[in-house]
C-alpha positions, 0 to 999 in steps of 0.5 A: 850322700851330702844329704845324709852327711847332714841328716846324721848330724842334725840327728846327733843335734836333737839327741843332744837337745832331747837328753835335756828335756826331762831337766827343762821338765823337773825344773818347770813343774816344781823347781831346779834340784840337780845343782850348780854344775848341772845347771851349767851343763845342761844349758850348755846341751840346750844351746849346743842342740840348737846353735848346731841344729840351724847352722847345720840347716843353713848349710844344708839349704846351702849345698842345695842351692849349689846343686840345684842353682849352681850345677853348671859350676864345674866342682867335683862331688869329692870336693863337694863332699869335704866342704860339707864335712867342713862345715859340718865340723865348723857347726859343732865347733862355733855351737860348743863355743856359743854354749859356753858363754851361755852356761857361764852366765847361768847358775843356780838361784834361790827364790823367797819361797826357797826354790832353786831355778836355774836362770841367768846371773844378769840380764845382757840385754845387748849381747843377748840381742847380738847372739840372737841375731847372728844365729837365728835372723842371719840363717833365716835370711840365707835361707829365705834367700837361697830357697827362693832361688831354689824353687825359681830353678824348680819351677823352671823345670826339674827332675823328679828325684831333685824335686822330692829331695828338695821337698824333703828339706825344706819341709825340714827347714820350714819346720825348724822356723815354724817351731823356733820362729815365734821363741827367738821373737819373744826372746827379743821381746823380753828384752827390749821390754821396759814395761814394768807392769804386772799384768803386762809381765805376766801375759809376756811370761805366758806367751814366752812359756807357750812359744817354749813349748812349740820350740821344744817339740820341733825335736819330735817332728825332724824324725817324721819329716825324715820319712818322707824321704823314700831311701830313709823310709827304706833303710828304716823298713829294712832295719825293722824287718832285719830280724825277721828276714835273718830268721827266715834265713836261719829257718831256710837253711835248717830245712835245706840242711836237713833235706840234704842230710836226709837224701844223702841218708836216702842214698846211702840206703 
C-alpha cells in the first residue's frame, strides 16, 4: 500500500540517522577521533536522516489528506501510487543535497586542550535560519494544516480502518515534532543569540545538549509507533513465529512420511 511505500522509506531514514549515533556518542564523551573525511560523512548521514525523515512525514500526511479529505476527487490508486514514489525519490534527492552543504561546512577542529571536535568551520547564522525554516517550520506548517482538516472530516463521520490508519500516522508525526520541536527552536536560539555572557552560554549549552538528546531518541520511538498498526503488528508476528511454523511443518511431514512408509510396509506383509 501508499502507506507502507512511506513507512519503508521512513525506516531506511532512521537507519540512516542511528548508523551515526555511536560517532555522536564517542565524539560527546571524550572527543572527535575518526578524522576529517568521516566527520564530513557522517554530518552528511545526520542530515540525510532528518532532512528525509520530515519530508517523507509531510508527504505522508499529505497523501492522507488527499484520502480522506479529498476522496471524491476523481484519481486513480495507480496515479495515487507513482506521485507517492515521486515524492518519495524527491526526499531523498533534495535531503542528499541539503546534507552536502552541510558537510562542506564541517570539519575537523582542534581545542587549547588539543581535542579534536567535529563542528562547523563559520557560524552562518542567515542560511542556517534559511534551511532551518524551509525544512522544519514550513513541513510543520503543511502538516498543522492538513491534520486539522483531516480530523475535521473524521470527527464528521468515518470508518473505523480510516480512523485507526490515520491514528497511527499522526502519532508518528506527533512524535517526529514532539521529539525534534524543541532542538530546531534552540537551533534558532543559538543563533540569534548575541549575548556573550558566560553563564548565559553556558545554560543555552545545557538546554541545547538536553533538547539533543530528546531529538536523538525519536529514532527508537518510529518502530514502536509502528506497532500500533494491526497489519505491521501482523507481519511482524509472522516474521517471529516463521521459524517455528516451518519446524512444525517440517516435523508434520516427517511423521506423515514415515506413516505412509509404514502402511505401504503393512501392506506389503
Amino acid at each position: 500500500s501508499i502507506t507502507n511505500i512511506f513507512i519503508l522509506n521512513l525506516a531506511c531514514s532512521d537507519l540512516i540517522f542511528t548508523i551515526t549515533l555511536p560517532f555522536w556518542a564517542v565524539d560527546h564523551l571524550h572527543h572527535w577521533v575518526f578524522g576529517d573525511f568521516v566527520c564530513k560523512v557522517i554530518t552528511a548521514g545526520f542530515a540525510v536522516g532528518l532532512y528525509s525523515s520530515v519530508i517523507l512525514l509531510t508527504a505522508m500526511t499529505v497523501d492522507r489528506f488527499t484520502t480522506v479529505v479529498l476522496h471524491n476527487w476523481p484519481i486513480s490508486h495507480a496515479r495515487v501510487k507513482k506521485c507517492a514514489i515521486g515524492a518519495c525519490i524527491a526526499a531523498w534527492v533534495i535531503s542528499i543535497l541539503a546534507s552536502l552543504s552541510d558537510a562542506m561546512k564541517v570539519k575537523v577542529e582542534s581545542s587549547e586542550e588539543g581535542k579534536n571536535y567535529c563542528e562547523p568551520e563559520s557560524e552562518d547564522t542567515l542560511g542556517h535560519y534559511l534551511q532551518v525554516s524551509l525544512l522544519f517550520f514550513l513541513p510543520l506548517a503543511i502538516i498543522i494544516f492538513c491534520y486539522s482538516a483531516i480530523l475535521k472530516t473524521v470527527l464528521q463521520g468515518l470508518n473505523r480502518r480510516k480512523f485507526r490508519t490515520v491514528a497511527v500516522l499522526l502519532c508518528i508525526v506527533a512524535a517526529f515534532f514532539i521529539c525534534w520541536g524543541p532542538y530546531h527552536i534552540m537551533l534558532l536560539i543559538k543563533s540569534l543569540n548575541t549575548n556573550n555572557d558566560c553563564k548565559v552560554l553556558k545554560r543555552l549549552a545545557v538546554a541545547y545538549h538536553i533538547c539533543e538528546m530528546l531529538a536523538y531518541s525519536h529514532c527508537c520511538m518510529n518502530p514502536l509507533l509502528y506497532m500500533l498498526s494491526q497489519k505491521l503488528r501482523k507481519h511482524l508476528l509472522s516474521l517471529l513465529r516463521c521459524e517455528k511454523v516451518n519446524r512444525k511443518k517440517r516435523e508434520r511431514s516427517t511423521s506423515l512420511n514415515t506413516s505412509q512408509q509404514f502402511t505401504l510396509q503393512s501392506s506389503a506383509i
